[in-house]
Each structure stands twice: as C-alpha cells, then as structure tokens.
C-alpha positions in Angstrom: 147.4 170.0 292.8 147.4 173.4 290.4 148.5 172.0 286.9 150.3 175.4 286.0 149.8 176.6 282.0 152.6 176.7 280.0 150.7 179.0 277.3 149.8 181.4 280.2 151.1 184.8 279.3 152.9 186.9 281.8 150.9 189.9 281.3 147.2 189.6 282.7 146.3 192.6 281.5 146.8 191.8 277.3 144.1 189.0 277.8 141.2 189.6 280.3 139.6 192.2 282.1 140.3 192.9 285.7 137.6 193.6 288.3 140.3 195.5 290.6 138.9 195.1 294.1 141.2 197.8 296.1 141.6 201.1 294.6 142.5 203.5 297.5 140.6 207.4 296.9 142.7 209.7 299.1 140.3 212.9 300.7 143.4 215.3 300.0 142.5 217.4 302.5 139.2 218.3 304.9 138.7 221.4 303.2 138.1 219.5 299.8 135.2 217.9 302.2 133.5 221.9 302.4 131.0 221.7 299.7 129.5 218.2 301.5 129.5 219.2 304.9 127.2 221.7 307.0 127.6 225.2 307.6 128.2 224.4 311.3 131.0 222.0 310.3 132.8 224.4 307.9 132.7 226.9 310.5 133.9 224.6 313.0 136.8 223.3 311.3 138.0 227.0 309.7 137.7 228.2 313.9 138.9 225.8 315.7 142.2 224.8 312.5 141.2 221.0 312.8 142.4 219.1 309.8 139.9 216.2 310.0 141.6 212.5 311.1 144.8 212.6 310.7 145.9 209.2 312.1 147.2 207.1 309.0 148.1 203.3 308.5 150.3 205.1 305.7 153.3 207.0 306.2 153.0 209.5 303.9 155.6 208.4 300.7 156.7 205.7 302.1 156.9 203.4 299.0 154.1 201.4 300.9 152.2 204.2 301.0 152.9 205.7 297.1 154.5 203.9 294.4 157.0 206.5 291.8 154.4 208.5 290.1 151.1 208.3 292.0 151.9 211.8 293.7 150.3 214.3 292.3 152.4 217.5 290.7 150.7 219.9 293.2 151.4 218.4 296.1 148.5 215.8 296.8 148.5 212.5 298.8 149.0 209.5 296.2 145.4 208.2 295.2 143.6 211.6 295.5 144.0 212.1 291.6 141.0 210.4 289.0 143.5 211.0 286.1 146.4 209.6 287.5 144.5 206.2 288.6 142.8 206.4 284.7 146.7 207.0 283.2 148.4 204.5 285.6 145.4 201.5 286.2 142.3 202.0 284.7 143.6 202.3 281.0 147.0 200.0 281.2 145.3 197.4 282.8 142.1 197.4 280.8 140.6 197.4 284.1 136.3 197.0 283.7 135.4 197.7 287.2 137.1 199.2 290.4 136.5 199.0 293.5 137.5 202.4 295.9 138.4 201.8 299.5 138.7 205.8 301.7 140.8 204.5 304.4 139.8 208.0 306.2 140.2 207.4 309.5 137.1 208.3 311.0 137.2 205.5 313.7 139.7 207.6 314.9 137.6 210.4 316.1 136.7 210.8 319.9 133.7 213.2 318.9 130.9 211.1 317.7 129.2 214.0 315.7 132.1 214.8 313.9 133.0 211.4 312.6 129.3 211.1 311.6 129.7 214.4 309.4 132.7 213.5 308.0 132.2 210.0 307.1 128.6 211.5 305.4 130.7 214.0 303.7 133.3 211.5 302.3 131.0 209.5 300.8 129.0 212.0 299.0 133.0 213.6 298.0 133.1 209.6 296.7 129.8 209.3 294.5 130.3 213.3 293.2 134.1 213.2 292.5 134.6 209.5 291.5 131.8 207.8 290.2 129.7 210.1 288.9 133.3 210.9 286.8 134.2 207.4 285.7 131.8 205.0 285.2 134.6 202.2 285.6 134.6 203.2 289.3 132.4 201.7 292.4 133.0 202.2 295.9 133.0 201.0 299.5 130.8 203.2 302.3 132.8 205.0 305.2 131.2 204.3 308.4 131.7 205.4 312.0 132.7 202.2 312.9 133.4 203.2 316.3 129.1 203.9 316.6 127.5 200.8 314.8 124.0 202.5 315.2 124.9 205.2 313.0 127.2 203.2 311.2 124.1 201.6 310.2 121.9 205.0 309.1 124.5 205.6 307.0 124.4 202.2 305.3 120.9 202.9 305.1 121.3 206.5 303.6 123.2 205.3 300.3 123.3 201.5 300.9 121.0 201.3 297.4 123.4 203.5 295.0 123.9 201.6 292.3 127.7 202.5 292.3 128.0 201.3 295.8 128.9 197.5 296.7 130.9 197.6 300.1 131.0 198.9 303.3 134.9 199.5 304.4 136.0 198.4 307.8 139.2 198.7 309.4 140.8 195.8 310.3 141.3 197.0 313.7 138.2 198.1 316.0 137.0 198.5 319.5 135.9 195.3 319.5 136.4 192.3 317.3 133.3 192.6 314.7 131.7 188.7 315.7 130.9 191.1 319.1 127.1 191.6 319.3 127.7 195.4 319.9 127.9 195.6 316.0 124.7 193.6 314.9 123.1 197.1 313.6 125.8 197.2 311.4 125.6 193.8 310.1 122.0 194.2 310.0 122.4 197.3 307.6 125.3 195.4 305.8 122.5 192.3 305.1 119.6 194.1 304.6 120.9 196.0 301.6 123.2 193.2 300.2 126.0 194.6 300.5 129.9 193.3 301.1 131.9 194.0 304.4 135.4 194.9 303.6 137.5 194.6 306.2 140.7 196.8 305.5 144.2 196.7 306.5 144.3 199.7 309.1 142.6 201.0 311.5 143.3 203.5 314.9 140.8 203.0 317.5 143.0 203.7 320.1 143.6 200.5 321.3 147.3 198.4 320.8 147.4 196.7 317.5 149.0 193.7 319.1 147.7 191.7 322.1 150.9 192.2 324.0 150.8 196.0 323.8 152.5 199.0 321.9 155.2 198.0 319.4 158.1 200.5 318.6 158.4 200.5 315.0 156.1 200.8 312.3 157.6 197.2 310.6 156.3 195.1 313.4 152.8 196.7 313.2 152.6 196.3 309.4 154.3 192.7 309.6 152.2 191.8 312.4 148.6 192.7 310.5 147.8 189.2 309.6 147.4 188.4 313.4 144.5 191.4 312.8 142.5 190.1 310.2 142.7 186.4 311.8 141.2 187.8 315.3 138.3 189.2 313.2 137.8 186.0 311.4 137.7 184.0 314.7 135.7 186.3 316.1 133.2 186.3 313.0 132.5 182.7 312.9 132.3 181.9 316.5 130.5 184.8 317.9 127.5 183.5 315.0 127.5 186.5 312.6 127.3 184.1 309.4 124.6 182.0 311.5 122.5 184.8 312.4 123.0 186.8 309.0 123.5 183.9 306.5 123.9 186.4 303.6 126.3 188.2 305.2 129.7 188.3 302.6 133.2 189.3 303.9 136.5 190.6 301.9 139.4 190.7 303.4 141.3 193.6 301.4 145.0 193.9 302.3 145.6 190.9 304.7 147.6 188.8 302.4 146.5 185.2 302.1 149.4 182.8 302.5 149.0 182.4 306.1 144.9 181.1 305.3 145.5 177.1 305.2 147.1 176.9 308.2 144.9 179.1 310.0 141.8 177.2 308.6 143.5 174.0 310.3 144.1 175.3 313.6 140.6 176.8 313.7 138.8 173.5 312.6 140.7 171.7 314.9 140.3 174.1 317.7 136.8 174.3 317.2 136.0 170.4 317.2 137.8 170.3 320.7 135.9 173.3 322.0 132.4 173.6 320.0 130.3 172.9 322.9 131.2 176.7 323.6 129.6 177.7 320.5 127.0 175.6 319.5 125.0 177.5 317.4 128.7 177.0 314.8 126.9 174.2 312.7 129.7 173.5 311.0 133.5 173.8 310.4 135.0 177.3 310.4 136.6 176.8 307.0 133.3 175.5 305.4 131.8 178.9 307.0 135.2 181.3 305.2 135.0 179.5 301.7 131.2 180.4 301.4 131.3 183.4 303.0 134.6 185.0 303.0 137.1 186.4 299.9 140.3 187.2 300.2 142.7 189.7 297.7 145.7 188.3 296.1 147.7 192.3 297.5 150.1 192.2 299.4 151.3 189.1 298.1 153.8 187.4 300.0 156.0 185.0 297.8 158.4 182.2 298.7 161.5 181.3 297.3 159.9 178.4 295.3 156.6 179.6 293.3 155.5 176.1 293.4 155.1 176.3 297.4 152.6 180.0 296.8 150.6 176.8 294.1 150.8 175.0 297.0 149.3 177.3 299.3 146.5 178.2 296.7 145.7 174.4 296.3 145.7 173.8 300.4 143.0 177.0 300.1 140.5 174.3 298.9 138.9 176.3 296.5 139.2 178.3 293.5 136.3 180.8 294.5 138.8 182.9 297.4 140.9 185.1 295.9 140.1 188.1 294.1 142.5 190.8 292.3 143.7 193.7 293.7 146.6 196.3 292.8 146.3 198.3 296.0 146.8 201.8 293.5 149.0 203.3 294.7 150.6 201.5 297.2 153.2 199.8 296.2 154.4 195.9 296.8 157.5 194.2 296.5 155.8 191.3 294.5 154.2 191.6 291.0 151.2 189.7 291.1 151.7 189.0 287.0 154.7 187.6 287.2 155.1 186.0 290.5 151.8 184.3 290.6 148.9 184.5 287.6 151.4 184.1 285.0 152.5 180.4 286.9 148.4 179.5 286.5 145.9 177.7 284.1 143.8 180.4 282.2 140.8 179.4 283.6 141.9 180.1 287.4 143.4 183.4 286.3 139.9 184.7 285.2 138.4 183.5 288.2 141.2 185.3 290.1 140.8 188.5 288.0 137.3 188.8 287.3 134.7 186.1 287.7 135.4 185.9 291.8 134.5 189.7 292.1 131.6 189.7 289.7 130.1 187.2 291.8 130.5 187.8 295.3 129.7 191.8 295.0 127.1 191.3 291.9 128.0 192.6 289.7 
C-alpha cells in the first residue's frame, strides 16, 4: 500500500519540474492554415466558404472546453494563444517540457484529399507557430486517421523532427485500432519511435456508444471511458504489441480510476478465452504496464482520497501515470491537492516528470 508523505507540499509546482503531457493548440480558424496549404486549397476553401472540420468534442466555452481566462481578448478559441499557455502554464508551473495535442478533427472529413491537406497544414501551423516559438513545447502529429496509408506518409514526412514525439489519435475511429486495417500506421508509428496518443474525441461518424446515439452531450463525455477500454481490448488481442513490440500507447484524457478493474476482467477473460488469440503470450495487464501510460486529467476523485491511493496501488505499478493539466480545459479536481500532495516525493516525480521522460525519450 502507498505510504502517503506527510512532508509532501501541496503545490507540485514549488518543487519539481513537470513534463505536462496534454497541452491542447487550438487552429483558430482554417484561414490561419493559408500560408501552409496549396494554392488549390486556399482557393477552394475562399470559393466554396468551407470552414475546415468543424465537428468538436468541445462545446465551445463550456468550462470543459475553456477554463476563466484561456479565451483570448480577440475572440479566439481557448488554447490557440502561445502567450496565454506561457502566462497561465508554462511559467506558473515551471513546466520543462509540453506536450501539444491539435484535436482538429480531420477524421471527420468525408473527402480524403482534403483531410490529407489539412492535417499536412496543421502540422507545419504546429512546428512554425509553436515550437519553433517556445522551445518548452513538443508536439503530437495530426493524421488522417480515417486513411492509415496516408496516415502513415505523413508520419513518415515529419516523424524525425526533433520536436515531435507523438502521433494523436482519437479515441473513437472507424475501426478499433488492434484492426489490421491500420498496421501502416502502426508501422509508421514503430519505425520512427514514436508514441500513439490516443485522445479523448473523435467523429467518425459512427455512434459513440455500442447501443446507438445518446441525446445529451453528459452521457457521451461520461460514457468515454467505455472508448478508450474498446481500443485497449482491441490493441492487445488483435496482436499490435506482438507484432510491433516497440510499439508505446498514451492514453491522454481517459481518466484512470476505472484501470484495476478493467485489467481484472480482461486477464480473467482472456485465460477463459486465449485459445482465440494465441499469439497473446501473456496477460493483458502484463502487455498495458509495459506498453501503455495513462494521464492523471480528468481525475475522477472519491469521497475518501485514501480509496484514489487505493486505486493507484491496485494499478501495480508506479511507471503508468503521467501528468497532465489538459490547458485549457478545465476539471473539477485539482490534481495538487486531491492527489500528488497525498503522495511520497519520490512517486510524485515519477508522476510529474520521470514517467514522461522515459516513455517519449526524452
């Protein structure tokens, strides 16, 4: 069981520095996307008045969607400002490395050429605007993941940036990611070392529960964990780890509370049933805590903190969890004082920094 540190101060941030592993960059608009894209595009989009994807896991403003302050004074989506994430994260957080997730939705696009364009476009938008302008910053590719052959060209086109360490995935797809359709993309993902990040969100078109349409946006975002354990499942038993064995997988925006008793049900599930699968070796949670990392936002907390130092300790290891504020979304739970200030030191820089620097290298 977690000894909890009585010496632990509640504020991370006055005593080690954070690798923050999901920083949301917000494209304000398609038009800022004009100096990366084509002359054909340009022309297409100032013809034919289409605004890019405008399908959103965000309602714009809801406080999940922008915390007070993180809107711009012109009029920009939260998280589409460099100074504002410097003022409000970077500096008051003493955070050393960040990690940007573009949740642009460009699975969401029925034409194949233009989700290829602007996916192209928003990366190069990424490495101009951000990282080329704070060195602090890293990012995650876009990828059509809707088309997992040019998913994988564009992997291959800035896969070897040095300020590049992920590739961003919604959490919802066409088809669960273990499906063979998408070995190009885990391919690509492997060959240049790189982390998947599979991210809360996604439109593909598709119902984001298995019973169909809900009506309100709560059960959707309540019901995301159901998301991210689908992909999991599908992950470990369709062989991805087996075939791809350096293959590494965030989960970014899933929670974690509801991991233990997932990892039960699947080992026990998969001792019943592993003549189905036989090329799983081993027990699904021996493949997630070597191959899979999880982020401590949202963080859902109980009544009793002891039962989330419960939860951590059921986990089985001190390697999964990795920091993330989720700028500028914001959460009902502070992750200082609800969970790191209730943990030994040493945990707290694994949490904060160590995890991170190890699983994306860096």
């Amino acid at each position: 069981m977690i000894e909890t540190s009585g010496a632990t101060s509640a504020r991370v941030s006055s005593r080690t520095a954070i690798v923050d592993c999901d920083i949301h960059a917000n494209v304000p608009s398609v038009q800022t996307l004009f100096p990366y894209l084509p002359d054909y595009w340009i022309e297409h989009i100032n013809q034919s008045l289409f605004k890019g994807p405008v399908e959103s896991a965000y309602p714009p403003n809801a406080p999940v969607t922008a915390r007070p302050g993180s809107i711009p004074a012109d009029g920009r989506p939260a998280g589409s400002d460099l100074d504002l994430l410097r003022d409000q994260i970077l500096d008051p957080l003493r955070v050393e490395i960040g990690i940007l997730n573009c949740t642009y939705a460009v699975d969401s696009l029925h034409n194949p050429d233009a989700a290829i364009a602007l996916a192209r476009a928003v990366n190069d938008w990424l490495i101009a605007e951000w990282l080329d302008r704070e060195p602090r910053l890293r990012a995650s590719i876009v990828v059509p993941s809707q088309l997992p052959a040019a998913a994988a060209r564009e992997i291959d086109r800035i896969g070897d940036h040095p300020g590049v360490v992920q590739v961003l995935l919604p959490a919802r797809s066409h088809f669960p990611y273990g499906n063979r359709n998408y070995h190009p993309l885990w391919e690509a993902i492997a060959r240049h070392d790189l982390v998947a990040g599979l991210h809360f969100g996604g439109v593909p078109g598709n119902p984001p529960t298995p019973s169909g349409w809900p009506s309100y946006y709560l059960e959707e975002y309540a019901g995301m964990a159901q998301v991210f354990q689908s992909q999991v499942v599908s992950i470990v038993s369709e062989g991805v780890f087996d075939q791809f064995p350096s293959v590494r997988v965030a989960l970014l925006e899933s929670g974690f509370t509801w991991l233990p008793s997932f990892m039960w049900r699947f080992d026990k599930e998969w001792r019943n049933l592993r003549r189905l699968v036989p090329w799983v070796k081993r027990a699904p949670s021996a493949y997630i805590r070597e191959h899979i990392r999880i982020t401590i936002q949202p963080l859902d907390v109980p009544p009793n903190p002891e039962h989330l130092l419960q939860i951590i300790d059921q986990i089985g290891s001190e390697e999964l969890l990795l920091y993330a504020s989720d700028y500028p979304h914001l959460h009902a739970a502070d992750p200082e004082e609800t969970l790191l200030r209730h943990l030994p030191e040493t945990l707290v820089q694994k949490i904060c920094n160590e995890n991170a620097r190890r699983f994306y290298r860096l």
